[in-house]
C-alpha positions in Angstrom: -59.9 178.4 -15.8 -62.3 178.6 -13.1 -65.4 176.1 -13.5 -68.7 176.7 -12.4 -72.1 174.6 -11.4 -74.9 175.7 -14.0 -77.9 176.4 -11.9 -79.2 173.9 -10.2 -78.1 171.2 -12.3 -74.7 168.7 -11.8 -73.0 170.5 -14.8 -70.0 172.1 -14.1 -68.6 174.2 -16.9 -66.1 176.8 -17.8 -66.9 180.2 -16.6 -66.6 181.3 -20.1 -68.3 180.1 -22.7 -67.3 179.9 -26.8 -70.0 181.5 -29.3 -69.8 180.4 -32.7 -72.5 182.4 -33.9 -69.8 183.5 -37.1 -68.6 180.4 -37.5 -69.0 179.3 -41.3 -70.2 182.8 -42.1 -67.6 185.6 -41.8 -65.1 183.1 -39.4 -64.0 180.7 -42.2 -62.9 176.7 -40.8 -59.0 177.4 -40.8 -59.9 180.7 -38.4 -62.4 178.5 -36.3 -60.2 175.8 -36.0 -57.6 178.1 -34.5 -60.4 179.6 -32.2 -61.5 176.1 -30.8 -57.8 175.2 -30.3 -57.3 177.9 -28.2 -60.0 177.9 -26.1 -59.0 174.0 -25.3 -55.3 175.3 -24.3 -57.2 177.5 -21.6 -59.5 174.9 -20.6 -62.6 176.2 -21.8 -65.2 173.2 -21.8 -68.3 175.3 -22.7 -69.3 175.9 -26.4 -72.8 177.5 -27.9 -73.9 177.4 -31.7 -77.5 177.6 -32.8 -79.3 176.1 -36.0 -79.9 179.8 -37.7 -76.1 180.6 -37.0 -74.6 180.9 -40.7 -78.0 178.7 -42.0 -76.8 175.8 -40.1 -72.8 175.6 -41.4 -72.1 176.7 -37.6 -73.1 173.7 -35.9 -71.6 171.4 -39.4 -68.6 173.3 -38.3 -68.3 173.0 -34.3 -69.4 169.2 -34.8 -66.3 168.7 -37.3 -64.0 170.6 -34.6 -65.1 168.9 -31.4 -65.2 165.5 -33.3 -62.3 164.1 -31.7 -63.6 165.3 -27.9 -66.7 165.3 -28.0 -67.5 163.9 -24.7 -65.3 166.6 -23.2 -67.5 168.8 -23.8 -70.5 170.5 -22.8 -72.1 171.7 -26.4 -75.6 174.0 -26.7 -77.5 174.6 -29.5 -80.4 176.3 -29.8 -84.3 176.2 -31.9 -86.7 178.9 -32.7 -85.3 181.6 -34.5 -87.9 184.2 -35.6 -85.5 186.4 -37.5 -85.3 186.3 -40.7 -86.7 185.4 -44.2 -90.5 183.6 -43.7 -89.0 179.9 -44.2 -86.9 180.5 -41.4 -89.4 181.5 -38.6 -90.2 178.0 -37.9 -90.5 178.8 -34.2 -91.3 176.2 -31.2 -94.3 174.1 -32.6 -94.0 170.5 -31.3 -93.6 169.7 -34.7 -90.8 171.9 -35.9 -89.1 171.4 -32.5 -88.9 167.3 -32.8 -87.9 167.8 -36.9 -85.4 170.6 -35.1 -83.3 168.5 -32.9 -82.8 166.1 -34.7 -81.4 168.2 -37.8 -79.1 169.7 -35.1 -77.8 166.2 -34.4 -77.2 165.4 -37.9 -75.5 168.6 -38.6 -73.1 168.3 -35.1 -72.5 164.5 -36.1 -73.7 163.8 -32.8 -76.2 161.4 -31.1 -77.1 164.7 -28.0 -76.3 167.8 -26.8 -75.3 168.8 -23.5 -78.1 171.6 -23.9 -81.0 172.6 -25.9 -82.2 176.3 -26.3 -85.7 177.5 -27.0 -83.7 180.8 -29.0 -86.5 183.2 -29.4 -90.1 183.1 -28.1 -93.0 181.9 -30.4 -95.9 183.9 -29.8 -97.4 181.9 -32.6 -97.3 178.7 -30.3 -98.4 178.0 -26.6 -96.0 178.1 -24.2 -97.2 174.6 -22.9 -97.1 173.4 -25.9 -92.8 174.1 -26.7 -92.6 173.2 -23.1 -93.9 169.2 -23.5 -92.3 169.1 -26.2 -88.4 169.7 -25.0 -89.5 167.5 -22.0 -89.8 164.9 -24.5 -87.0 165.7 -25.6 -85.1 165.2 -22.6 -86.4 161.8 -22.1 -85.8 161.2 -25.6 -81.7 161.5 -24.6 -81.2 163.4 -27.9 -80.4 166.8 -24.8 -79.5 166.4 -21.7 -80.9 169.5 -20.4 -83.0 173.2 -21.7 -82.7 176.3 -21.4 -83.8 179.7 -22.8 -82.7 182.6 -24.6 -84.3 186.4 -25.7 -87.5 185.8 -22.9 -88.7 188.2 -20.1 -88.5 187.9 -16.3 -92.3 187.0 -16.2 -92.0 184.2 -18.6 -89.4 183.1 -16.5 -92.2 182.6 -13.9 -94.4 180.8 -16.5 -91.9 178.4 -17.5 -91.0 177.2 -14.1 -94.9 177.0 -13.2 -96.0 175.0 -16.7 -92.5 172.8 -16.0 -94.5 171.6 -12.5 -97.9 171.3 -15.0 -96.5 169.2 -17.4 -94.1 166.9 -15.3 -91.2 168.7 -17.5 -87.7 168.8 -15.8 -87.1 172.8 -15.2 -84.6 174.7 -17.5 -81.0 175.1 -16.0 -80.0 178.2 -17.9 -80.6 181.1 -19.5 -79.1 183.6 -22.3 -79.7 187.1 -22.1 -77.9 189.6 -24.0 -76.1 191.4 -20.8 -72.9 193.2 -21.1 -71.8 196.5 -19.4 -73.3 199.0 -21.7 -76.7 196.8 -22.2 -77.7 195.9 -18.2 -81.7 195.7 -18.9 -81.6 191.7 -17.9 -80.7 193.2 -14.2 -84.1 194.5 -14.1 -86.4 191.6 -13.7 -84.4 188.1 -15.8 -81.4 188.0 -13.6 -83.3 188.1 -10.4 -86.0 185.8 -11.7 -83.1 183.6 -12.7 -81.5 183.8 -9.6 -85.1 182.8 -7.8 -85.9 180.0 -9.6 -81.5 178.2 -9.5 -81.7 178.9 -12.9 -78.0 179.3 -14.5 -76.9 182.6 -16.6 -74.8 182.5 -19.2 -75.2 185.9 -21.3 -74.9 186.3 -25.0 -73.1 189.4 -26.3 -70.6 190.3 -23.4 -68.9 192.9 -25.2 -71.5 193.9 -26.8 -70.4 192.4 -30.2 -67.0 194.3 -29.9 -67.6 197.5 -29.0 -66.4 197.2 -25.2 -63.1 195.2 -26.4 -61.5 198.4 -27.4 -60.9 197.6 -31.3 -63.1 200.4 -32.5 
């Protein structure tokens, strides 16, 4: 497995990463289980769940199969989804975001993660405002670092400049969806990324299938 620094950060990780966005939805424990397994046996170190994934049952599953190794991994989660029913779009509020996290943790029976998404952007809530907020966050130990997922190249820009407002440490990765039949992120958020030594680790890379060859 080839292991790679995320962005300008001291984080190595694997240079690919396990989703669990089906896990405790249409991938039931016994399959996941397998899944995780395997990936260890190649030496992946990276995983990525979310609190929407599967209304939270993902990251109650990933934090029951990493139990054991916890520390040898590097585990992401995310906050913010806007899709969805109404009591779902929480979004990035200060508020929501410090309930958020610590849901997550309760759910991975964990006391951090290695990384903490803002999923979605809240156009409902300043930018500033979600920005503080995962900066305290940070200092709170409860995520080691942030990152993003689902934003533009220009608020790529914007997040770097309020990180220097607010005294926030800067994000270290991003999650586009980027695969070889969807390249849009190689318009403006991979170069922005690559500007700012932010880390890219894309969501979707075969586009949910389709370029594995099973259809």
């Amino acid at each position: 497995m080839e292991f790679r620094q995320l962005g300008n950060s001291g984080l190595r990780v694997s240079s690919i990463c396990l989703g669990s966005m089906e896990f405790g939805a249409s991938t039931d424990e016994s399959d996941a289980r397998r899944i995780v397994k395997l990936a260890r046996e190649a030496q992946v170190n990276f995983i990525d769940t979310a609190d929407a994934y599967a209304g939270g049952e993902s990251e109650k599953l990933v934090g029951k199969l990493i139990e054991k190794d916890r520390d040898a991994w590097v585990l992401a989660t995310k906050v913010g989804q806007q899709d969805g029913p109404p009591e779902r779009k929480l979004g990035l509020s200060r508020k929501w975001m410090m309930r958020a996290i610590d849901a997550s943790l309760q759910r991975l029976g964990t006391d951090y993660v290695d990384i903490y998404y803002m999923h979605h952007r809240d156009r409902q809530t300043p930018l500033v405002e979600s920005i503080a907020a995962m900066g305290d966050i940070i200092r709170s130990g409860k995520a080691n670092y942030w990152g993003f997922s689902n934003h533009y190249g220009w608020e790529i820009a914007e997040i770097v400049r309020l990180c220097e407002h607010t005294g926030t440490p800067r994000p270290v990765v991003s999650q586009p969806l980027y695969n070889l039949a969807m390249r849009m992120a190689e318009n403006d958020h991979l170069p922005a990324c690559q500007h700012f030594g932010i880390g890219v680790a894309p969501f979707s890379p075969l586009a949910r299938g389709v370029l594995s060859g099973k259809y």
